[in-house]
C-alpha positions as CSV (number, residue, x, y, z in Angstrom):
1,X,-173.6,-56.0,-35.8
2,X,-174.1,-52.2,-36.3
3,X,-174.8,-50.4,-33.3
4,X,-178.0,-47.3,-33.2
5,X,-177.3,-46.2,-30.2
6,X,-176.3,-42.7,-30.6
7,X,-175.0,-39.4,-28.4
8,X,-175.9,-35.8,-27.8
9,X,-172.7,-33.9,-27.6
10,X,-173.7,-31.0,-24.6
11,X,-171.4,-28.3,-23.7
12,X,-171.4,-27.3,-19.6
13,X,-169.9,-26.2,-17.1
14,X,-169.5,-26.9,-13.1
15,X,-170.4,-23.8,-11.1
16,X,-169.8,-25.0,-7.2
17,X,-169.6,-22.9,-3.9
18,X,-168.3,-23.7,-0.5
19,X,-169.4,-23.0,3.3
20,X,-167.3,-20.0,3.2
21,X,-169.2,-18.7,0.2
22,X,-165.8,-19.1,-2.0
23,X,-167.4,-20.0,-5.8
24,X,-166.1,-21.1,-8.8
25,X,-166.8,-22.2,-12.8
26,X,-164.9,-24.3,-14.4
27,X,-163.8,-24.2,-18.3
28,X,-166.3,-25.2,-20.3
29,X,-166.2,-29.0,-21.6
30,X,-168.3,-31.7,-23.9
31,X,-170.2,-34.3,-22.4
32,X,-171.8,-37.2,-24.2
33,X,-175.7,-38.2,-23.6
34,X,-177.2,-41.4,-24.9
35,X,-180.0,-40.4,-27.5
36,X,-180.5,-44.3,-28.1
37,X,-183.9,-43.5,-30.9
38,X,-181.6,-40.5,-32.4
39,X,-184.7,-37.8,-31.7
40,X,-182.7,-35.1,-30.3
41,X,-183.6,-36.1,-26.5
42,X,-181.9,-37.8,-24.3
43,X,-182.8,-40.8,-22.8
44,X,-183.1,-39.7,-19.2
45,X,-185.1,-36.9,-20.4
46,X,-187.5,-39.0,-21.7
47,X,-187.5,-41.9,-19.6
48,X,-188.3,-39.1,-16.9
49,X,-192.0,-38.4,-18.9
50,X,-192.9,-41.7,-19.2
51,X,-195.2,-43.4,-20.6
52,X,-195.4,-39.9,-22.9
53,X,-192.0,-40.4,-23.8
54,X,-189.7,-43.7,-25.1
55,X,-185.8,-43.8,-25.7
56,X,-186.6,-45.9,-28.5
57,X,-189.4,-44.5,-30.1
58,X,-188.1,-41.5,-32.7
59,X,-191.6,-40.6,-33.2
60,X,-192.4,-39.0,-29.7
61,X,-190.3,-36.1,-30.4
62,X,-192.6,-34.8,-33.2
63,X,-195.9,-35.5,-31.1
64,X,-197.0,-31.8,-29.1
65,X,-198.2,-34.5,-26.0
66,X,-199.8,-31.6,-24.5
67,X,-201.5,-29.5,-26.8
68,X,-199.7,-26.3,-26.3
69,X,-198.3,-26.0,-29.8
70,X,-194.8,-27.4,-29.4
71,X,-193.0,-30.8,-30.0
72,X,-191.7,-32.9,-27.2
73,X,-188.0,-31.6,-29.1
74,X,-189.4,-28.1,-28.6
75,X,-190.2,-28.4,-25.0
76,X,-186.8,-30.0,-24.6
77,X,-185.5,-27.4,-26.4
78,X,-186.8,-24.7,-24.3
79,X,-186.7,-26.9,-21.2
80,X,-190.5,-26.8,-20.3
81,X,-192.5,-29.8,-20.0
């Protein structure tokens, strides 16, 4: 059995501050996302638009679901919705 599930590799960072207003970043570091339909988004991203967006549908990221001249990917992309 082959396996399409696939991953985002995302680079971050964890910024955190206490009480005392003491803050702090940490070194940068990869994290994985599922991206089970291999779009480019990942599937809590688009299971948070449904019924716009599917994990498994490929398809969706081409669509511009609201008419304002991007993709779904571009409005990932560029964080807006």
């Amino acid at each position: 059995m082959v396996s399409t599930r696939r991953s985002l590799q995302r680079r971050m960072v964890l910024i955190a501050a206490d009480a005392q207003g003491h803050a702090g970043v940490s070194n940068p570091f990869d994290v994985l996302v599922r991206d089970s339909d291999g779009d480019g988004m990942p599937d809590g991203w688009e299971a948070a638009y449904k019924p716009v967006l599917n994990p498994l549908d490929p398809e969706d990221a081409a669509i511009d679901s609201d008419s304002d001249g991007l993709s779904n990917l571009q409005e990932y992309q560029a964080g807006t919705n």
